[in-house]
C-alpha positions as CSV (number, residue, x, y, z in Angstrom):
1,X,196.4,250.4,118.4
2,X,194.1,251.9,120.8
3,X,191.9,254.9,120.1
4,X,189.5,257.4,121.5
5,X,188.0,259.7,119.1
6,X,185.0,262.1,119.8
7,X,183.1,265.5,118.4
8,X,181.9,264.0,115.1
9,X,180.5,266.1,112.4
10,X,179.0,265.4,108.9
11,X,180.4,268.4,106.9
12,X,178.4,267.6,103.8
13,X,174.4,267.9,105.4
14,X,175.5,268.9,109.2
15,X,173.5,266.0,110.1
16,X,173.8,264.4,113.6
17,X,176.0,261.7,113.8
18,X,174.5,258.4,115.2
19,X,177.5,258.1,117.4
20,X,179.7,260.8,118.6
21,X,182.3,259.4,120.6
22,X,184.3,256.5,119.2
23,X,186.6,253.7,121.3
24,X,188.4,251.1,120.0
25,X,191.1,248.7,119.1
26,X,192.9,247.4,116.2
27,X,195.6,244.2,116.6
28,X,198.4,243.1,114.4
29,X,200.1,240.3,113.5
30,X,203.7,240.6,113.3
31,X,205.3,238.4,110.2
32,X,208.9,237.0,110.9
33,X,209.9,236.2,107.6
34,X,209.0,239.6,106.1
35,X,209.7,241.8,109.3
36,X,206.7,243.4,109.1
37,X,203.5,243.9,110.9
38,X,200.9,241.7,108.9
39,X,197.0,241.7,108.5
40,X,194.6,242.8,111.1
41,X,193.8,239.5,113.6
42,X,191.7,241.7,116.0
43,X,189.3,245.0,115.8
44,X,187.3,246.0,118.7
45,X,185.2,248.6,117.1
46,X,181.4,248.9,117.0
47,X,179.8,251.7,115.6
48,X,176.1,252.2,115.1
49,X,175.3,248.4,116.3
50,X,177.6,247.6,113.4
51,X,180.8,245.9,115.0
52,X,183.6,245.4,112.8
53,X,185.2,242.0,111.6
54,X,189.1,241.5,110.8
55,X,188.4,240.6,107.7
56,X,186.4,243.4,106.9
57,X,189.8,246.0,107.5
58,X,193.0,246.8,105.5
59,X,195.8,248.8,106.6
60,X,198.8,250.5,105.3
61,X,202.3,251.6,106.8
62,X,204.6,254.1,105.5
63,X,203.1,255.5,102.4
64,X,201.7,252.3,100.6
65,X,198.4,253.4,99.8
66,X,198.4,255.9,102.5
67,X,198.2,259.6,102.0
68,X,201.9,261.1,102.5
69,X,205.0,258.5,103.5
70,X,205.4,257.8,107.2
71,X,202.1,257.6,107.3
72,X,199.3,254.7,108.4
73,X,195.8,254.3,107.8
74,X,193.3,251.4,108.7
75,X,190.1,251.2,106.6
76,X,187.2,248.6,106.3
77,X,186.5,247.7,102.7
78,X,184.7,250.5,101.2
79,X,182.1,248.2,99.4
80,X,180.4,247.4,102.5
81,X,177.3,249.4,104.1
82,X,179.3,250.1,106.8
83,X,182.7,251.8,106.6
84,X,185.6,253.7,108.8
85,X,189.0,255.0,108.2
86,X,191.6,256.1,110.6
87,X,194.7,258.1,109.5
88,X,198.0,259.2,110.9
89,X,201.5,259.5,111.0
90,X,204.8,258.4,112.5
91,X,207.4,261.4,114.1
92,X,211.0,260.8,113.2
93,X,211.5,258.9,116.0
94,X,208.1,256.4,115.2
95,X,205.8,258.3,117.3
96,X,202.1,257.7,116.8
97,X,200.5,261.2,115.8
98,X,196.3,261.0,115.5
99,X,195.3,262.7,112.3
100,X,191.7,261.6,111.6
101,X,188.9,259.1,111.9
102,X,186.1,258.8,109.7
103,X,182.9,256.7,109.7
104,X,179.6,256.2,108.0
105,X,177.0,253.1,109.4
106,X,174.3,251.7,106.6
107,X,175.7,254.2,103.5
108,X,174.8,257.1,105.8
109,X,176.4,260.6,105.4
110,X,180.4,260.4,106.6
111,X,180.8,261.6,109.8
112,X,184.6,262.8,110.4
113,X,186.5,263.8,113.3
114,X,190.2,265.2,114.0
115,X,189.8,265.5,117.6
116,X,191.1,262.0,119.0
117,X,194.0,260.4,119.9
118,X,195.6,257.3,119.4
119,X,198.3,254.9,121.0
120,X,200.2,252.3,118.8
121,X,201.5,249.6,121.2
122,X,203.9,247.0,120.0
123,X,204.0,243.5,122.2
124,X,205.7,240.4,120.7
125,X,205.7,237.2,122.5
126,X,209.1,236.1,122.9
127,X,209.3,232.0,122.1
128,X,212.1,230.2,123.7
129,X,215.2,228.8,121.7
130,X,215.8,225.1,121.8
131,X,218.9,225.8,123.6
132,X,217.0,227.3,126.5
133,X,214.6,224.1,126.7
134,X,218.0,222.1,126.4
135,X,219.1,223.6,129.7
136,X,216.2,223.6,131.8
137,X,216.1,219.5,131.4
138,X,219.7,219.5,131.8
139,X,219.2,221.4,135.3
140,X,216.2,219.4,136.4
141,X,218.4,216.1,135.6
142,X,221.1,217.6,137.7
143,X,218.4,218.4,140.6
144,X,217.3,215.3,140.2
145,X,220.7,213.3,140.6
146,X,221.8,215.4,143.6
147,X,218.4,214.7,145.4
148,X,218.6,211.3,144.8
149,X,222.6,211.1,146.0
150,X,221.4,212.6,149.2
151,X,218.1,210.0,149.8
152,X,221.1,207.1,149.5
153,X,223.1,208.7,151.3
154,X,220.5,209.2,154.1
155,X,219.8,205.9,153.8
156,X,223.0,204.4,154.2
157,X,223.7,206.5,157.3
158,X,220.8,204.9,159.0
């Protein structure tokens, strides 16, 4: 997931937020034996010189922990100094919708946004079957054979 969030605001003091315009990225690791998307292997996300380690996020999908069903949310454990949270949905037809990011850096006042946007890309590396490495030897044997027919050939000719 890539986002862009921006015009920051600490409702609690009005204080001015150390940074006001967030970019970033969060990656996934899809799990094939539970069909699911599993932890976080990547974050690209630095906020107030503080840049954020996979280890340091959760996540939840579709309700589990998240606000309303249909719903997602990424979080850094909320015991460190340093914390975040973005929140959103999925449309009926799994559409991404941007609800909300919030951040605070060294147990600062929260700064919060809901002007941002968001784009959840999916990209799964296809892996070959056995079958399919089966028949590219089979053709290069067959290439093979026919280029080495014609070289006797050739050389019987002359």
């Amino acid at each position: 997931m890539d986002f862009h969030v921006w015009n920051f605001q600490d409702y609690d003091t009005f204080t001015t937020p150390p940074q006001n315009d967030v970019v970033g990225s969060i990656t996934l690791r899809y799990d094939d034996y539970m069909q699911n998307w599993g932890e976080v292997t990547a974050i690209d996300l630095v906020i107030g010189g503080y840049r954020w380690k996979p280890e340091d996020v959760e996540w939840y999908l579709d309700g589990q922990g998240s606000p309303e069903p249909n719903s997602y949310q990424f979080k850094s454990d909320s015991r460190l100094d340093n914390y975040f949270r973005i929140w959103g949905t999925l449309d009926s037809t799994n559409t991404h919708v941007f609800a909300g990011f919030q951040y605070s850096v060294n147990n600062s006042a929260y700064f919060e946004s809901y002007d941002g946007s968001a784009t959840l890309t999916q990209s799964i590396v296809a892996v070959p079957e056995p079958e399919t490495y089966a028949m590219l030897l089979a053709g290069l044997g067959l290439v093979g054979a026919v280029a080495r027919r014609r070289r006797q050939a050739e050389g019987k000719a002359s």
